[in-house]
N, C-alpha and C positions, 0 to 999 in steps of 0.2 A: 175418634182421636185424630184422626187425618186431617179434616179440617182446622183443627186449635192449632197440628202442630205446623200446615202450611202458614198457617197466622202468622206465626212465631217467626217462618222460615222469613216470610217478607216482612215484616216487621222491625226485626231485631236482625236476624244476620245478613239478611240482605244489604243493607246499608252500613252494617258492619264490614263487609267484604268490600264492598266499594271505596269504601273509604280508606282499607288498605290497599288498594290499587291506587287511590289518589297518592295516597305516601309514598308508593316504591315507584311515583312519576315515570313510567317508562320511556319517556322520552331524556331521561339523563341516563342515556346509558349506551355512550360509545363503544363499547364489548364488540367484537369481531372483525371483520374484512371486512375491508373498505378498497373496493378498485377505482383507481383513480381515472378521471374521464379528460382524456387531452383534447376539448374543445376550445380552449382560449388560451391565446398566444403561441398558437402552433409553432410557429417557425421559429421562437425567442428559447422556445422548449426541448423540443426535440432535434429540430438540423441544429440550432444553435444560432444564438448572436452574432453578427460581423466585429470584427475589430473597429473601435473608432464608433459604435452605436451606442450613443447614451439618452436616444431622445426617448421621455415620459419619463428620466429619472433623476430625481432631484439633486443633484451630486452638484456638490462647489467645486470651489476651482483648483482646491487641494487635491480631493478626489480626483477630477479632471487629468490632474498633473501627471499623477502615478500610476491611472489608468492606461495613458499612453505610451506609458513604459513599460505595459504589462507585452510579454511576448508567448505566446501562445505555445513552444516549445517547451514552457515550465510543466505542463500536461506530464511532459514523458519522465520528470524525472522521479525515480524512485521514491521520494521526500513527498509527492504528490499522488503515486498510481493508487493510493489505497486510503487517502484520505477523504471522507464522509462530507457530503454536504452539510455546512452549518442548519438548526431549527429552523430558523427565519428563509431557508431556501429549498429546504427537503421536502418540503409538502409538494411540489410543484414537480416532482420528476416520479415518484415509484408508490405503488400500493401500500396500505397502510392495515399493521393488524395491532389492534387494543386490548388488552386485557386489566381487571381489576386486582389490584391488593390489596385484601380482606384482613381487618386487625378481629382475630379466634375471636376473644372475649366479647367484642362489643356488635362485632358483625358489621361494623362501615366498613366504607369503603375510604383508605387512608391516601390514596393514589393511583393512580395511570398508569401503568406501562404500553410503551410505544414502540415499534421495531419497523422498519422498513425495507423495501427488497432491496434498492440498490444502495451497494456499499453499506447497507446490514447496518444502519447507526440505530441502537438504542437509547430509550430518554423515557424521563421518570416527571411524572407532573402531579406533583404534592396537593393535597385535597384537605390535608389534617393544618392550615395555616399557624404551620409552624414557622418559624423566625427563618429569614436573613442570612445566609453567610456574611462574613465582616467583605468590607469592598476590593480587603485585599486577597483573599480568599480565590484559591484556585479557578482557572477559566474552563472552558470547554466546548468541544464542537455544540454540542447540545443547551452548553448551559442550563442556571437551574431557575424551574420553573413551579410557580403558584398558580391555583385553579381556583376557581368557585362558578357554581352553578346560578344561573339567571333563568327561571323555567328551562326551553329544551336547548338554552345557549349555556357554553360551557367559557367563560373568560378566564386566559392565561397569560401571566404577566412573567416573562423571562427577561436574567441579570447572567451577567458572570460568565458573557460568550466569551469565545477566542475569537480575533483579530479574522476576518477573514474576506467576505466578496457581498455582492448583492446580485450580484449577475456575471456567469461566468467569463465575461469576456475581459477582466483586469477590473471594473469598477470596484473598487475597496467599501469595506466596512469597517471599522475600527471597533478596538474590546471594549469601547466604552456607549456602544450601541447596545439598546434594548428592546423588546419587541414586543407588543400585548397581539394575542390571538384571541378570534372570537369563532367558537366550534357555534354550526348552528346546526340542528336537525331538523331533517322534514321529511316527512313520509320513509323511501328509501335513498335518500339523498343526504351530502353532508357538505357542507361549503364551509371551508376558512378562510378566515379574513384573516391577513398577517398585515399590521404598519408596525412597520422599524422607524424608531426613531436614534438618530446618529448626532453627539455633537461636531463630531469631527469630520465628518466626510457628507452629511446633506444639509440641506437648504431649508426641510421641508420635511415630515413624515412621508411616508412613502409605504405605500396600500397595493395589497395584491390578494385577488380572489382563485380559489382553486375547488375543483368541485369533484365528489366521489359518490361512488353508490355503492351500499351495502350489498356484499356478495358471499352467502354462503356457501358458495364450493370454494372459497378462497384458500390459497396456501404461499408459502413464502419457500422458494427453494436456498439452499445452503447460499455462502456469497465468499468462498474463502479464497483471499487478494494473497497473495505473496507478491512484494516487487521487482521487477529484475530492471537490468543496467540497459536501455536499448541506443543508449548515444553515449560514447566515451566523452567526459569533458574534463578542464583541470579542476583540481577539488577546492571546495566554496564556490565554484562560477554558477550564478543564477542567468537563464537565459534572459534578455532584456533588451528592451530600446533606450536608447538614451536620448535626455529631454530634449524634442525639437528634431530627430532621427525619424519616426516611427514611421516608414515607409505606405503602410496603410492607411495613412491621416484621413484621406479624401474617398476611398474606397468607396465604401459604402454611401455619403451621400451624392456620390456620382453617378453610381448605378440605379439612384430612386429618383435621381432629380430636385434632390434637397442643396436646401444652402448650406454647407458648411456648419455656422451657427447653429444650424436648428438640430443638425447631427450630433450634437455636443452636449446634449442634454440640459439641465438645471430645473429649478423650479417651473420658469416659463414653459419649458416646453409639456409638463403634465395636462395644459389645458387646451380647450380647441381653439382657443383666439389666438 
């Protein structure tokens, strides 16, 4: 009997077994901690961008405009201390934990859930290609996002952001920028591609890589923001330069040895010629 029934074992459930592991593709399956690895764009990252830096970002000349008006003191105010990084900019600063929601009945997986440590923003990336909010439909730091799976790459197409930055130094993004992300796995590695495309504020899509590695002691500590008042000012005043004011104009390309132009960003300046 032993021998028929190892027959049987490789025969029949052996390639049975396999071929449900071929189905549950493990490699579609973002689930857990992911620490993020700050080796590219140190300094844009972490110290932070100079005022007046816009070179590699495709920003016109509207952008440009309003950028220079951006005053770095709008940080402190209440209106801002507890505000979340937009999708299209949060990959790029804090650890990331994923988890699945499971529709009982069918057993798929219907969506994403996403949480990050800094500033704690959660976001939900639909898997069940369900429709559309209409375009006049509520906005959000997060905005809302569509997934589907390409082997171990996950493509997400997000609509419906709030108005907010591309880089924290004043460059704008406007709510009618959209963003496709491509999650890609490999081994214990996970690298997103985010291009935002902007009619109002770029030239050009505009592509940024970010790279993590799966980490099972991972954990997310609490993140709880109350804001307080740390500059008295009169009420409605936003701190600001005004156009052609902005004392830091030259800063930064002075201190690298840049021309002015080339510090100013646009399309041109993404490439090496």
């Amino acid at each position: 009997m032993t021998k028929p029934q190892f027959s049987f074992l490789r025969t029949v459930l052996l390639p049975s077994l396999l071929l449900a592991q071929a189905s549950l593709s493990p490699a579609q399956d973002l689930t857990g901690g992911w620490a993020i690895l700050i080796h590219e764009d140190f300094p844009e990252r972490i110290p932070g961008p100079d005022i007046a830096e816009y070179a590699g970002i495709p920003l016109n000349a509207e952008a440009r405009y309003r950028a220079l008006t951006w005053d770095p003191a709008q940080l402190a105010m209440p209106e801002y201390q507890c505000r979340p990084h937009p999708s299209d900019y949060g990959n790029r600063f804090s650890d990331l934990r994923v988890w699945q929601e499971i529709d009982r009945a069918s057993q798929r997986t219907t969506a994403l859930q996403m949480r990050r440590e800094w500033q704690a923003p959660e976001r939900t990336i639909y898997l069940d290609g369900r429709p559309r909010p209409s375009e006049h439909a509520q906005h959000s730091w997060q905005g809302f996002s569509l997934g589907e799976w390409d082997g171990n790459m996950l493509n997400v197409h997000t609509t419906h952001l709030k108005a907010s930055y591309v880089r924290r130094n004043g460059v704008p993004r406007s709510d009618q920028a959209e963003h496709q992300e491509h999650y890609i796995i490999h081994d214990e590695h996970l690298t997103i591609v985010t291009v935002i495309k902007d009619p109002l504020y770029l030239e050009e899509p505009f592509i940024r890589t970010t790279n993590y590695r799966l980490d099972p002691r991972f954990s997310i500590d609490p993140y709880p923001c109350e804001p307080a008042v740390e500059i008295e000012r009169d009420a409605g005043f936003v701190p600001h330069y005004l156009p052609g004011k902005n004392p830091f104009l030259e800063e930064y390309a002075q201190r690298y040895g840049l021309q002015l132009e080339d510090a100013m960003g646009g399309a041109s300046t993404m490439y090496p010629e």
